[in-house]
N, C-alpha and C positions, 0 to 999 in steps of 0.2 A: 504494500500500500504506500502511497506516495504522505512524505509529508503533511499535507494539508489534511488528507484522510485520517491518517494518524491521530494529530491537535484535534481532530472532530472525535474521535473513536474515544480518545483519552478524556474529554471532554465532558462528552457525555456520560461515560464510564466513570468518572468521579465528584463531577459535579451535579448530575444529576440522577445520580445513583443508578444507572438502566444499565445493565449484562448486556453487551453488543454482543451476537451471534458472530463468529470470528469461525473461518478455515483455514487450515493449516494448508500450504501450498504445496508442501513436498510429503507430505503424509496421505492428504485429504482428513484427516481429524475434524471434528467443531469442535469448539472448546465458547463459553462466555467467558467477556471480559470482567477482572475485576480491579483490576488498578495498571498504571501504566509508572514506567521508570523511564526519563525523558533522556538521563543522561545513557543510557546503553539500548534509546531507540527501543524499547520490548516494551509486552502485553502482555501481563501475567492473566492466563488462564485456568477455568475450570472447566475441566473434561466433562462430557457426558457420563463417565462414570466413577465422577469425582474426584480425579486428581487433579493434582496442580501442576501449571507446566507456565514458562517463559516463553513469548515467541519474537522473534526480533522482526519489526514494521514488513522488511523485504520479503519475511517468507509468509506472512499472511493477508486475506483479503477478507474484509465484511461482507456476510451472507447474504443475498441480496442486495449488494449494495448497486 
């Protein structure tokens, strides 16, 4: 995801408390988001079946986006 997708995903994902539906590009995974870390670019995620995982902006895209 570029950028500007990112600041929107992060955004929303911590300012307005909303789980972005997020895919893993090199996996195919879904994962929600639930907080973002600006300085190493990543989306910390929660797996459909509960775990938690890191994804850095490049390797994923918003579901439907």
């Amino acid at each position: 995801m570029k950028g500007s997708q990112f600041d929107a995903v992060c955004y929303r994902t911590e300012q307005r408390e909303e789980p972005i539906p997020l895919k893993n590009l090199k996996s195919g995974e879904i994962g929600y988001s639930f907080g973002c870390t600006y300085g190493g670019d990543t989306v910390q995620v929660r797996m459909e079946n509960g775990e938690l995982d890191s994804w850095g902006k490049d390797e994923c895209a918003e579901v439907n986006s």
